[in-house]
C-alpha positions as a printed NumPy array, in Angstrom:
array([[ 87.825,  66.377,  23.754],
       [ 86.881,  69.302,  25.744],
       [ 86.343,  69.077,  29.437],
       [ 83.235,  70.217,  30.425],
       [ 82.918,  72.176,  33.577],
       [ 79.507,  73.692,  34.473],
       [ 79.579,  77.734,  35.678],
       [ 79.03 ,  78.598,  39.408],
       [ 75.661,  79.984,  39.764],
       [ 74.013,  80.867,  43.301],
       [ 70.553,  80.264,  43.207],
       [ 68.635,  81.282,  46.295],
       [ 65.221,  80.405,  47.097],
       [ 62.978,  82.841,  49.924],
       [ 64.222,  80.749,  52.894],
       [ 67.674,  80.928,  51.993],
       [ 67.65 ,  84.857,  51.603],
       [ 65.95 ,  85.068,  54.936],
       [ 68.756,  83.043,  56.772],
       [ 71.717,  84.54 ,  54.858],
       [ 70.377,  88.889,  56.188],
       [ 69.58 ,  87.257,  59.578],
       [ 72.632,  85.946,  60.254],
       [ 74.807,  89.034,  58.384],
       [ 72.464,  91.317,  61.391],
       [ 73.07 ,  89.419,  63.573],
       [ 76.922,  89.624,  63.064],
       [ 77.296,  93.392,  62.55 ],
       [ 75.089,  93.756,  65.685],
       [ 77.984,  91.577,  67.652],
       [ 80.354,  93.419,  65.751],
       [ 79.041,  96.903,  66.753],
       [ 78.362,  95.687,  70.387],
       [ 81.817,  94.713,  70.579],
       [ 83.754,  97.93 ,  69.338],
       [ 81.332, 100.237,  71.132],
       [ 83.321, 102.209,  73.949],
       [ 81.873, 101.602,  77.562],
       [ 79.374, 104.118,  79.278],
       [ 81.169, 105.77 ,  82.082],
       [ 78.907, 104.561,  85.494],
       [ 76.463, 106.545,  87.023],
       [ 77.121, 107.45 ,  91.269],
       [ 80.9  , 106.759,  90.647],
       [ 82.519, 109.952,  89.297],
       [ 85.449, 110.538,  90.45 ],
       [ 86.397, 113.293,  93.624],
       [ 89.259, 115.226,  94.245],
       [ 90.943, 115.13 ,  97.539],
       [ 93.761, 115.41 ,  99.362],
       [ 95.413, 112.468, 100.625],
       [ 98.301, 112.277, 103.292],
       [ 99.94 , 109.055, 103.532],
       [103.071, 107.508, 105.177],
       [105.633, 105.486, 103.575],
       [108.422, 103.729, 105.27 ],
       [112.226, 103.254, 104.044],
       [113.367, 100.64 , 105.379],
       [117.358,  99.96 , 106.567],
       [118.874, 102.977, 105.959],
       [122.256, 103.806, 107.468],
       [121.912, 105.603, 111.023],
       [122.593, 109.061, 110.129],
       [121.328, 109.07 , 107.003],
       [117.51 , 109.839, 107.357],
       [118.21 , 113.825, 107.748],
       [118.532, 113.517, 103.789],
       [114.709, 113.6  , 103.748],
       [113.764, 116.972, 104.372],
       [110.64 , 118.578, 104.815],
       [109.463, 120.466, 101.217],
       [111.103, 117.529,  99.173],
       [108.923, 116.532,  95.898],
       [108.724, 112.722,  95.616],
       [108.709, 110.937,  92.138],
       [108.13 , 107.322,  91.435],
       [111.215, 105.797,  89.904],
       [109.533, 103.597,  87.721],
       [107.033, 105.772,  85.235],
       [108.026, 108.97 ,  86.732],
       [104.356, 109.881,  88.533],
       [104.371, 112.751,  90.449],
       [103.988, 111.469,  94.407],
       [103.391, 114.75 ,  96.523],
       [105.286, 116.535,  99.165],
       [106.851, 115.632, 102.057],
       [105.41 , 116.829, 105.102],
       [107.341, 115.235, 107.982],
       [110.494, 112.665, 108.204],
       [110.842, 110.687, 111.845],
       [114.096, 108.248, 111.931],
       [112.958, 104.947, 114.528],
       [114.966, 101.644, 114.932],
       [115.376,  99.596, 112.233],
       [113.735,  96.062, 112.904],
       [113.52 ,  92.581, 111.697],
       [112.145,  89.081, 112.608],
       [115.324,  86.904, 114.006],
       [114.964,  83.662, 115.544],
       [115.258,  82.809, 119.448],
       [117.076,  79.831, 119.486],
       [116.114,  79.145, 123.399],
       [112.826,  79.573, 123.139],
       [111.951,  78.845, 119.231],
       [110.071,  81.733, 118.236],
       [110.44 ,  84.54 , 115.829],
       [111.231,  88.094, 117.94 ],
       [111.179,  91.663, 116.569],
       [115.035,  92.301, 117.293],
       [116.847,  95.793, 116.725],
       [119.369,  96.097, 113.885],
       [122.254,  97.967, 115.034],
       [124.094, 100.455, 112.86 ],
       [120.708, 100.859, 110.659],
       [116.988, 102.626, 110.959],
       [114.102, 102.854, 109.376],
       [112.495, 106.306, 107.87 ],
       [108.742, 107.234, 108.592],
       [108.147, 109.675, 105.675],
       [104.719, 111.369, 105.911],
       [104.322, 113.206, 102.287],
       [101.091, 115.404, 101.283],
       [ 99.962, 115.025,  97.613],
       [ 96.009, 115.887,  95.837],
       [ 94.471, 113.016,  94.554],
       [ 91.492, 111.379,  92.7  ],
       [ 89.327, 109.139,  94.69 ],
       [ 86.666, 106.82 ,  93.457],
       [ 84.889, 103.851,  95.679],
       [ 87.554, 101.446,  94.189],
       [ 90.951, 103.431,  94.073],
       [ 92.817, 106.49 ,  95.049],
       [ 95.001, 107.816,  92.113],
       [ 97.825, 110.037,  92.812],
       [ 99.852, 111.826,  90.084],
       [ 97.651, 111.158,  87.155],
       [ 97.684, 107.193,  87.068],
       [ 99.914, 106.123,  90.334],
       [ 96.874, 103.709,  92.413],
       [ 97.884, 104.323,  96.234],
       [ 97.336, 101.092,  98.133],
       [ 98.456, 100.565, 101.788],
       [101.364,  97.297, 101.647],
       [102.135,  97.911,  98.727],
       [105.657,  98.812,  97.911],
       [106.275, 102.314,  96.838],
       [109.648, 102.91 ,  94.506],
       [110.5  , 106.649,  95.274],
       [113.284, 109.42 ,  93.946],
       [113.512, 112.438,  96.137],
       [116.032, 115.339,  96.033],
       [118.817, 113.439,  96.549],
       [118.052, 109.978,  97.456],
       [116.305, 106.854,  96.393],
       [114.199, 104.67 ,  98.495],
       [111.786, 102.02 ,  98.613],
       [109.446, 100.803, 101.305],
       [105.888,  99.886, 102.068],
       [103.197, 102.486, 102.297],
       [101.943, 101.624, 105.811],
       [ 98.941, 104.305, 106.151],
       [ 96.767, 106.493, 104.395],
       [ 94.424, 109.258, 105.276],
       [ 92.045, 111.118, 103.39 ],
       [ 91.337, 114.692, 103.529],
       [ 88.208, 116.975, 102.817],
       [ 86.784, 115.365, 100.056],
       [ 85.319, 117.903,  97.21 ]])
């Protein structure tokens, strides 16, 4: 006995036609609008600038801040993006939050035998209304903590100001 199977054959009536290129335009078009690369924004093209800033190493060695001289090129330590110049170095007290047991508070106490480093370093940058890029790609934000390599010396410490220059 011979099995009989019956042969696939796709019949279509006019509806079914009209559903099956709807929904294949309707894919591509999610397709296309999905691997399309963005419009740049109009009004937010970036400026060039120059930016002065001031970073802060924190509990260095007393003695040890005259490494930072004036002229240095700064480098971030982690991908190596080119950070500016340093303009001015200032050595202060080094300072931390230590508890008062008499009266139960935090105080800002001295740290003897350490000090802090005000760095103020000079570098061009992009600025848009959402960011200020420094080195091709490093986003300058004040608090946040800047990993640095100078001529020298290593560092790290929180950028604690920023000021913008003439604006192009």
């Amino acid at each position: 006995m011979e099995q009989n199977t019956p042969k696939f054959r796709l019949r279509l009536n006019l509806f079914d036609g009209i559903v099956l290129v709807l929904a294949l335009a309707v894919g591509a078009f999610l397709l296309w609008s999905a691997l399309k690369p963005a419009a740049p924004a109009e009004g937010a093209a970036p400026s060039t600038a120059t930016v002065r800033y001031t970073v802060r190493f924190q509990k260095w060695i007393e003695g040890t801040s005259v490494l930072v001289e004036s002229g240095d090129k700064l480098v971030d330590n982690i991908k190596n993006y080119e950070l500016g110049t340093v303009v001015s170095a200032e050595a202060v007290p080094a300072q931390s939050l230590q508890l008062d047991h008499q009266s139960r508070q935090y105080v800002l106490a001295d740290i003897p035998g350490y000090e802090d480093v005000l760095v103020t370093v000079e570098a061009p940058c992009t600025t848009s209304d959402e960011s200020i890029l420094l080195g091709g790609g490093y986003a300058l934000r004040v608090g946040s903590v800047a990993y640095i390599r100078g001529e020298g010396y290593m560092a790290s410490g929180p950028i604690i100001s920023i000021e913008r220059e003439g604006q192009a």
